[in-house]
C-alpha positions as CSV (number, residue, x, y, z in Angstrom):
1,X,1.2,35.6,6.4
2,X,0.4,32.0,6.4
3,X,-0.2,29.9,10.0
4,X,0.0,26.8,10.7
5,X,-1.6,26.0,14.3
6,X,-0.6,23.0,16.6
7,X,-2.9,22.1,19.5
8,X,-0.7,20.0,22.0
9,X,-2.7,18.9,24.7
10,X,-0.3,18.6,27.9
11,X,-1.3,16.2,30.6
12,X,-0.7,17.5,34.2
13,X,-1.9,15.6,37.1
14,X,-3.7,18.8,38.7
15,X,-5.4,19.9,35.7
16,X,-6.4,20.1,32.2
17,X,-4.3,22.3,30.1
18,X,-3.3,22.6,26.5
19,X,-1.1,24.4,25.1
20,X,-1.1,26.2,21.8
21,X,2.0,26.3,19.3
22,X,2.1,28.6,16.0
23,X,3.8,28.8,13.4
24,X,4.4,31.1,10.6
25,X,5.6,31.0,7.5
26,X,5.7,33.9,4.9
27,X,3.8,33.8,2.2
28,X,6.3,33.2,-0.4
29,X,7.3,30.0,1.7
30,X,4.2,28.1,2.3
31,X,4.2,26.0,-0.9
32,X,7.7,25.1,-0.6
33,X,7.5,23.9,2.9
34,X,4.2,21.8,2.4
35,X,6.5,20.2,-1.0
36,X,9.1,19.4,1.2
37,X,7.3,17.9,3.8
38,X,5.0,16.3,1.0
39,X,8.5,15.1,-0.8
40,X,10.1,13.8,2.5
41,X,7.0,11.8,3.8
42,X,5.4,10.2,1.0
43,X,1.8,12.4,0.3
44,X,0.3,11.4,-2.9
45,X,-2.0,13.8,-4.2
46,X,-4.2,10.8,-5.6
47,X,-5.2,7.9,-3.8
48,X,-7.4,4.7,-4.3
49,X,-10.5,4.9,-2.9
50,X,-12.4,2.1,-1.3
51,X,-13.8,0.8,-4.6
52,X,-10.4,0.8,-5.8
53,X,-10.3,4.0,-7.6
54,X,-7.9,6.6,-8.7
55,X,-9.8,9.8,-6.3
56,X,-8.0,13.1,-5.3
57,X,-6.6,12.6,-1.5
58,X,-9.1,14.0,0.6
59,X,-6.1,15.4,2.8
60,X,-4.9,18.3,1.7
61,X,-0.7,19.3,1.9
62,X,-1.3,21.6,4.6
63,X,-3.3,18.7,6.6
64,X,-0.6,16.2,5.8
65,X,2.2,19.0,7.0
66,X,0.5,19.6,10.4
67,X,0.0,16.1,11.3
68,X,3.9,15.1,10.1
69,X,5.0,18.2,12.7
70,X,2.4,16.6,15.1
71,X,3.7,13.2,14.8
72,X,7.7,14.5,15.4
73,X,6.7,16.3,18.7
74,X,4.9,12.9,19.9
75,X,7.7,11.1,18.7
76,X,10.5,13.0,20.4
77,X,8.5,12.9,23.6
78,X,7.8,9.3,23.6
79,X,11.8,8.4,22.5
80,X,12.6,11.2,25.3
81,X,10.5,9.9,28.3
82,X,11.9,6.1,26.8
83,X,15.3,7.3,27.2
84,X,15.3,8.5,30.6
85,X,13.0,5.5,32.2
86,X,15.9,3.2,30.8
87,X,18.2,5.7,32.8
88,X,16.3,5.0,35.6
89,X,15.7,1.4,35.7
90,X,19.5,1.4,35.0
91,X,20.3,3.1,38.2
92,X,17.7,1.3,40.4
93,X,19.4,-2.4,39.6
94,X,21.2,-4.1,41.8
95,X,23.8,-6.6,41.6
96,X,23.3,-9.9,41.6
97,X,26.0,-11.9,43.9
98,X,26.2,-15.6,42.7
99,X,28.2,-18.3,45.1
């Protein structure tokens, strides 16, 4: 079996921690995840290089995969806490009386 292994580093006041998530995919899976995730999010297996050159991406699938799953849990951490300090401002306003 394939893995694909996600360091998260989690920020708690008290200490340092991180956190490890794995996943696994079967074997007979692997290739059609990294496509889709290749598909979905634009990987080019050729990119120019800094002299302007056609160069194999030094990134491999499996390397683009992890950092798009990567990028999502950030994502949908930052949107989350977003959401919920808009819910809080919201409920600390006041109104405002105008004569």
């Amino acid at each position: 079996m394939k893995h694909l292994i996600l360091t998260l580093a989690l920020l708690i006041p008290s200490s340092a921690m991180a956190a490890t998530l794995s996943i696994t995919i079967p074997d007979n899976q692997v290739n059609r995840v990294q496509d889709a995730f290749a598909n979905e999010y634009g990987y080019q297996e050729q990119v120019l290089d800094e002299n302007g050159d056609l160069v194999d991406n030094p990134v491999t699938k499996a390397q683009f995969t992890k950092s798009k799953v990567v990028s999502y849990i950030k994502n949908t951490v930052r949107s989350s806490e977003k959401s919920e300090a808009a819910k809080t401002a919201e409920s600390n306003l006041t109104s405002v009386t105008l004569n």
